[in-house]
Structures are given as structure tokens and as C-alpha cells.
C-alpha positions in Angstrom: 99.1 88.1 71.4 98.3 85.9 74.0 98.1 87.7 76.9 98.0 86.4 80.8 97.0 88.8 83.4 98.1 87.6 87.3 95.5 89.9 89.2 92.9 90.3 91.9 89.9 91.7 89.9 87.4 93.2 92.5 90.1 96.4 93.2 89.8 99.9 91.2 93.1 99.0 90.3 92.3 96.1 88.3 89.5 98.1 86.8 91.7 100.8 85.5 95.3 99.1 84.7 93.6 95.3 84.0 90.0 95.5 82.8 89.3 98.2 80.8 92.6 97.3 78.9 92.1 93.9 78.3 88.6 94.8 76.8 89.8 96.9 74.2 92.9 94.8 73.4 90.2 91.6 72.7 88.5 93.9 70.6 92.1 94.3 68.7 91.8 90.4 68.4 94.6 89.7 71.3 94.1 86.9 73.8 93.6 88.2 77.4 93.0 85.8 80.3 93.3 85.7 84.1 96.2 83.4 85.3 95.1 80.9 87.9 95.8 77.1 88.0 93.5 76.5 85.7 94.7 78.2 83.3 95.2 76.4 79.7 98.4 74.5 79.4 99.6 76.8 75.8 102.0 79.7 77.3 101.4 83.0 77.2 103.3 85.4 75.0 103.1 88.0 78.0 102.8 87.6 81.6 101.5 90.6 83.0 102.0 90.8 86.6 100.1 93.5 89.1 101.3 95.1 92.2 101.9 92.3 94.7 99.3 89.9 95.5 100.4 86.7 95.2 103.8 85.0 96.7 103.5 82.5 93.6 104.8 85.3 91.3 108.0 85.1 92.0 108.0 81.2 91.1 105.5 82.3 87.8 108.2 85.3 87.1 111.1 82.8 87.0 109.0 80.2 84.9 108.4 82.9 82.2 111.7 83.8 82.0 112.8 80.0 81.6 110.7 79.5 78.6 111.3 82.8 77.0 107.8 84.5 78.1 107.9 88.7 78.3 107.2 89.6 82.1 105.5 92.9 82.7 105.2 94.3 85.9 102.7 97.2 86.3 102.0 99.4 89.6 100.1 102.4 89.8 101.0 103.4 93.1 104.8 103.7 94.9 103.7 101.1 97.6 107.4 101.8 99.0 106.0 105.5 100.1 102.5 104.6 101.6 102.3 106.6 104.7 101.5 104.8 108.4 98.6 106.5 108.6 97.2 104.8 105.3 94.8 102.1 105.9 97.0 99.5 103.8 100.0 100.4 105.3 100.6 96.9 107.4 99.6 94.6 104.2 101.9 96.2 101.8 104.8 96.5 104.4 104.3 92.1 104.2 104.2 92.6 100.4 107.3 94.9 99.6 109.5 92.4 99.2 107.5 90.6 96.6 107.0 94.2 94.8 110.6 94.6 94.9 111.3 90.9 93.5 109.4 91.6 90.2 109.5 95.6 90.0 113.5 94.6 89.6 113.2 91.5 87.9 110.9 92.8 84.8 111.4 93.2 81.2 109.4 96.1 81.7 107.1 98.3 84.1 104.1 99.7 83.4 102.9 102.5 84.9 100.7 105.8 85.5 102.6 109.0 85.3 106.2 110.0 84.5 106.2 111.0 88.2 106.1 107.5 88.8 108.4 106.0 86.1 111.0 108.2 87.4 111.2 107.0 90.9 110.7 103.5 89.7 113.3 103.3 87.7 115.4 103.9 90.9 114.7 100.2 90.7 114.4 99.3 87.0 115.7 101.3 83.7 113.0 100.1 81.8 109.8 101.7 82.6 107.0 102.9 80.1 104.3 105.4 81.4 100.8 103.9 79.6 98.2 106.5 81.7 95.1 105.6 83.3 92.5 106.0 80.3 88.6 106.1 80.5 86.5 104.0 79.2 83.3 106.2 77.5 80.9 103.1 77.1 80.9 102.7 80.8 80.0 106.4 81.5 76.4 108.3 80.9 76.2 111.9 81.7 72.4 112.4 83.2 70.4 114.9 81.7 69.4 119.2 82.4 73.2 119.4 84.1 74.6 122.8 84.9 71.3 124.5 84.9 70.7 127.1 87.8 67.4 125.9 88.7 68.7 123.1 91.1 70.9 122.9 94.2 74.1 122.6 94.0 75.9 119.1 94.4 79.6 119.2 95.4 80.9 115.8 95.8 83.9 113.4 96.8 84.2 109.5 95.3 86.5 107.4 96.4 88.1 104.7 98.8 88.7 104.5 102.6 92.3 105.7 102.2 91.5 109.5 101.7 90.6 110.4 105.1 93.5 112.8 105.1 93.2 114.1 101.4 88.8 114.9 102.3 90.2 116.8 105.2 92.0 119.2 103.6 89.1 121.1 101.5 86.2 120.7 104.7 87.0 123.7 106.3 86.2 125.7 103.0 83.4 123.6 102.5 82.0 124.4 106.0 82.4 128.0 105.4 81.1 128.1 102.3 77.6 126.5 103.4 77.1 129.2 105.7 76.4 131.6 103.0 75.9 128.9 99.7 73.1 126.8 99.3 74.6 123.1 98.3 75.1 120.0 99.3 78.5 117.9 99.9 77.8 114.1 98.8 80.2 111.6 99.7 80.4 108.4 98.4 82.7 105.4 98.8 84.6 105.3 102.1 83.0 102.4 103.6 80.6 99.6 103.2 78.3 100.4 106.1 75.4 102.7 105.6 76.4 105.8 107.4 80.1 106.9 108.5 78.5 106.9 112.0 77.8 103.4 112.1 81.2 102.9 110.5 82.8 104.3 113.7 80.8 102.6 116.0 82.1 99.3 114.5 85.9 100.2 114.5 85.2 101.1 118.4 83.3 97.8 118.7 86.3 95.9 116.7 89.4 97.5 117.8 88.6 99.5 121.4 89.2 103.0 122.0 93.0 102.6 121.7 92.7 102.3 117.7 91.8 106.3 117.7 95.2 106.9 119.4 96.8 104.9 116.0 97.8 107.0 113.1 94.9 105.6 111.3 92.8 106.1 113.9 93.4 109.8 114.5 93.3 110.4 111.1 90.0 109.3 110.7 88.2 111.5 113.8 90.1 114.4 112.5 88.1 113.6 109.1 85.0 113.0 111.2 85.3 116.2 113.1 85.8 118.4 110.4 82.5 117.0 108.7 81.1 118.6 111.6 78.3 121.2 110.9 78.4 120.3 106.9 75.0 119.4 105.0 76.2 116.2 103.5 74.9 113.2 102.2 76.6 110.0 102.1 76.8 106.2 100.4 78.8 103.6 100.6 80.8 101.5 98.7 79.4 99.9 95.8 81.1 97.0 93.6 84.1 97.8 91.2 82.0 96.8 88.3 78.9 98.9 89.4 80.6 102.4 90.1 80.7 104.4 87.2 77.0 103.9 87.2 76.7 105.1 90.9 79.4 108.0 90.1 77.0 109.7 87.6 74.0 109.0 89.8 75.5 111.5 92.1 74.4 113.8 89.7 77.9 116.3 90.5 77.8 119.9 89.5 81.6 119.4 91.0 83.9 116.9 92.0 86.5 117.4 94.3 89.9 116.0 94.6 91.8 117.4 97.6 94.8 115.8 98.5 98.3 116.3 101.2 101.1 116.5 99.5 103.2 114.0 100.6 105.6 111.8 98.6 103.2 108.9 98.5 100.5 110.9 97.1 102.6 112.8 94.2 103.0 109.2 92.4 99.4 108.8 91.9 96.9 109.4 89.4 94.0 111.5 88.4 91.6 109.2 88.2 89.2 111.6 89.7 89.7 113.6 87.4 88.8 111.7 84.9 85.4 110.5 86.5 84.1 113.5 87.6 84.6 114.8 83.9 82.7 111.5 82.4 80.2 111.9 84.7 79.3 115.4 83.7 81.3 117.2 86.8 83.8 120.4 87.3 86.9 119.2 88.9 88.6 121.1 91.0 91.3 119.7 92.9 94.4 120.4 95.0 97.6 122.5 93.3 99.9 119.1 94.2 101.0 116.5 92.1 99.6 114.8 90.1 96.8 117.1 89.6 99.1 120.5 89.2 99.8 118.8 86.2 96.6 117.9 84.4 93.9 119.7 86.3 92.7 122.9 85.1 91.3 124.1 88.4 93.4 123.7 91.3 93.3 125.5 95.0 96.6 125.3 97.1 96.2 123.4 100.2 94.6 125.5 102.9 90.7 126.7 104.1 91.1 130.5 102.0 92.6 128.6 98.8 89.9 126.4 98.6 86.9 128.1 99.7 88.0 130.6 97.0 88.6 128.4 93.9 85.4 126.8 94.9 83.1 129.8 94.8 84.7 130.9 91.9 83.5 127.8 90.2 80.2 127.8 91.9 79.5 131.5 90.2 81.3 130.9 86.9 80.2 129.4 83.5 80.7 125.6 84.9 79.0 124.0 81.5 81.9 125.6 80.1 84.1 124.4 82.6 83.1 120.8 82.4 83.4 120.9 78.7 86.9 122.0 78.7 87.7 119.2 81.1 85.6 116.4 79.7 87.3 116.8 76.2 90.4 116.8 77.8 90.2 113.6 79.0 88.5 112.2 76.0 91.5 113.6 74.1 94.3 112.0 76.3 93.2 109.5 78.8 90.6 107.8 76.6 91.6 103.9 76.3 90.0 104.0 72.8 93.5 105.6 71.4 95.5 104.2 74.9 95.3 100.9 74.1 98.0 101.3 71.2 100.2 102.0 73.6 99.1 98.9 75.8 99.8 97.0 72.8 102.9 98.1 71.7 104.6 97.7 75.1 102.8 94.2 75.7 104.3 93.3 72.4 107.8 94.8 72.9 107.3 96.6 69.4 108.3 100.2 71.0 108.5 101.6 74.9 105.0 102.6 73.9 105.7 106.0 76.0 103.0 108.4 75.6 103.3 112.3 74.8 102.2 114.1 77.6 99.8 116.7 76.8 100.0 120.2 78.7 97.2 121.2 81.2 94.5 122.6 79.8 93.6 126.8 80.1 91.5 127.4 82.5 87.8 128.6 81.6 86.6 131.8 83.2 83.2 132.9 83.6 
């Protein structure tokens, strides 16, 4: 196949649903190529389009359709539920009638979880789930992990739209340190060096008034809940360079707490997954999507949490993480995934994947 991808490339989203796909489908002898106007005149067997950054894809959708091209349409989030209080929420509110143009207009949609499909096909019968899938060359485990002779890392990864989620699992972190010796190291967030320095330069470009946004309140809620917590922090680090920094973190565990909230049940577990390449335990909140994958969960309050998380900090979390990392090599590795990229690329089958049930959970 000749396949034309019409995508930013410096977002986690093009890592996971463009990049790491295309890879392996080159390596399957397929075509793959970013569409730009300089792209070579011969047409494309498939246009795959992503989310909604470019007004031109409407006029691109309707030339592929003209001259017989398949138009795929993937999304990994339900940008029609993204909250007020997310930071994206004003671009994507400009964007959703462009998502809505070629979400509707598809031969088919790609996406992350059957959560998804289902409320996307509100919009289009013909959606195939392809999951999220690591990549294992991109991810080294460092050395003498799980051993008792160190102090405990517990740690967060990810972008600056999870100021609510981190909220939720602080207050059991807080009161956990008081009588456990670790350290909470959070990475991502921003680009500046400290998340100090990060509010002095909202206050400096947005005045006083921005904390009285949703946003902004959400974010000095996050900041006064880290509080009195040992933590550690660095920031944002290039799509291409952050499985590397992940599994310099050197996690004992990963964290993925999130509010349940309509929005957030269409996502993914990405988390998941990189805390189990980089040689982390995952535990995460008891919402979707992670009630369904996740082994270790903790409903969404201070007791739930600060219990699942000593649990894991006293049990067998070698075993743990082994339970977990095969998991995800077994069913979200794009090694075996990318049959499934192909086959729906290719309009051979739906290329819908068996969901596998959530693992047992290990006990010390």
C-alpha cells in the first residue's frame, strides 16, 4: 500500500496512532509518507486523516473520494466531551466542526477503545478499535529494579492537561509520606524548570483573573495539594526523546489517577503501558478505561488510594510488574497490532481486535 498520513508529528498522539505504526507497516514493505504540498504527484491508496488540524482536510477528504482513494479518520480522544477546564478546550471548540466533517464523512474510523467506537459511531457506523500498542525497541528497563535497598520512586508522566486527574491520588500520597519513606517524581506538565516558575509565568501572562478561570482554578487546586509532598519534578521533554526520559525516572510505581468524567472514560491507557515498559507497577484509578485493563486500581478518593498504594508498596511488586509488563507485551504490542493497522488500511477486514480480559491481580 501506499499510505499518506495528514498529521502534526511533534504530539504523543502522532507518536502512538501515526509513528510507531507507520514504522512497523514500512517494515511490512507498505509506503507511508506525511501529506504536505510537497508531496509526490502518484496518489495514495489510503489517506489517513488525524483528529483535526488542518482546515485543508475537508478539501483533501473530498479529492480522495473523487478519485477513488480510502479515507480513514482516526481520533483517540472524544474532542466533543473535553471539559472547560481542559487546557485545549478553546482550540478544539474552533476545530469541532472540521472533526465532525471527516469523523462523518469516512470510509472508516480508527480508534482506541470500544468505549470510544461506540460513542463514535453516534456519528459513523463504521468504526474499528486498533489499540494503542507499544513499541519494545523504544523502551529499556534500567537495571537492580524492585530491590529493597533503595528509596522508593512513585511517579506521574504525562501532559499539562491532567491537573485534575494528579489531584485525585495527592491526598493519599501526602499521607502516606508521613509514615513511608519515598519520593513522588513528576514529569511532563510543563516546559519550564519548576512548576513554580510555571505559575509565575501564567500570573505574568494572563493576570490574577486567569486563577478565577476553570483552568486556572484547576491548576492551584493541583498546586495546593502538592503541598507538604517530597517531590521531584521535570519538564517536558520532546515526543521523540520520552520513552528514554520515562525509564530514567527509574519508577518502582507509576500512577494513573484520573476523574471520571465522560471525557476521560474515552481515553486510553497509555500509562499503563509505559510505566509497564519502563519497569513500573501501575496502579491507577477504578474508572474507565483503566477498570478495564489495569490490574491495580483504587476508587477515587484519599482512603482508596492511600490503601491500594501501600498495599503495593509492601507487596511482591517484581511480581507485580511482571504480571503487567507481559500483559501489555501480549496485547498492546504493535509488533502483532500492526496486522490489524493493515488490514483496516487495506479494507481487507474491520481489523477489530479481541479484547483480552484484565489481568488477576498479584498479591504479595
Amino acid at each position: 500500500m501506499n499510505i499518506f498520513l495528514l498529521t502534526e508529528t511533534a504530539s504523543g498522539c502522532y507518536k502512538w496512532r501515526g509513528a510507531i505504526p507507520a514504522k512497523y507497516l514500512q517494515r511490512r514493505g507498505h509506503k507511508v509518507q506525511i501529506f504536505d504540498s510537497k508531496a509526490p504527484v502518484e496518489a495514495p491508496d489510503v489517506m489517513v486523516f488525524y483528529r483535526a488540524h488542518f482546515q485543508e482536510g475537508i478539501k483533501i477528504a473530498e479529492w480522495c473520494k473523487r478519485n477513488g482513494i480510502r479515507v480513514v479518520f482516526d481520533t483517540d480522544d472524544a474532542l466533543d466531551l473535553v471539559p472547560p477546564e481542559n487546557l485545549n478546550y478553546k482550540a478544539v471548540q474552533q476545530r469541532l466542526a472540521l472533526y465532525d466533517h471527516l469523523l462523518r464523512g469516512a470510509d472508516v474510523v480508527t480508534t482506541t477503545t470500544e468505549t470510544l467506537a461506540a460513542h463514535l459511531r453516534k456519528f459513523n457506523p463504521n468504526v474499528t478499535v486498533v489499540p494503542n500498542s507499544v513499541d519494545p525497541e523504544e523502551w529499556e528497563m534500567p537495571a537492580e529494579r524492585h530491590t529493597q535497598d533503595h528509596q522508593i520512586r512513585l511517579g506521574w508522566t504525562g501532559s499539562p492537561t491532567h491537573f485534575a486527574d494528579l489531584g485525585v491520588a495527592l491526598d493519599a500520597v501526602r499521607e502516606l509520606q508521613k509514615k513511608r519513606d519515598f519520593l513522588l517524581a513528576l514529569q511532563g506538565i510543563c516546559a519550564e524548570p519548576s512548576l513554580d516558575e510555571l505559575m509565575q509565568v501564567l500570573l505574568i501572562r494572563h493576570g490574577r483573573q486567569f486563577f478565577e478561570k476553570p483552568l486556572g482554578r484547576t491548576i492551584k487546586r493541583f498546586m495546593d495539594k502538592l503541598s507538604g509532598i517530597r517531590y521531584e519534578f521535570s519538564p517536558n521533554v520532546p515526543v521523540a526523546e520520552h520513552a528514554r526520559k520515562v525509564c530514567s525516572l527509574s519508577l518502582d510505581i507509576g500512577i494513573a489517577p484520573l476523574t471520571d468524567n465522560p471525557f476521560n472514560r474515552h481515553k486510553s491507557c497509555i500509562k499503563y503501558y509505559e510505566y509497564a515498559m519502563s519497569g513500573a507497577v501501575t496502579v491507577a484509578s477504578h474508572v474507565l478505561p483503566y477498570s478495564d485493563e489495569v490490574s491495580l486500581t483504587a476508587k477515587n478518593n484519599r482512603d482508596a488510594w492511600k490503601q491500594k498504594l501501600e498495599s503495593v508498596l509492601d507487596g511482591d511488586r517484581a511480581a507485580m510488574w511482571r504480571q503487567q509488563r507481559d500483559w501489555v507485551l501480549q496485547h498492546r504490542n504493535i509488533e502483532t497490532t500492526v496486522e490489524l493497522w493493515e488490514r483496516v488500511l487495506s479494507g481487507e477486514s474491520d481489523g477489530k481486535p479481541k479484547e483480552s480480559p484484565v489481568g488477576e491481580e498479584v498479591h504479595a
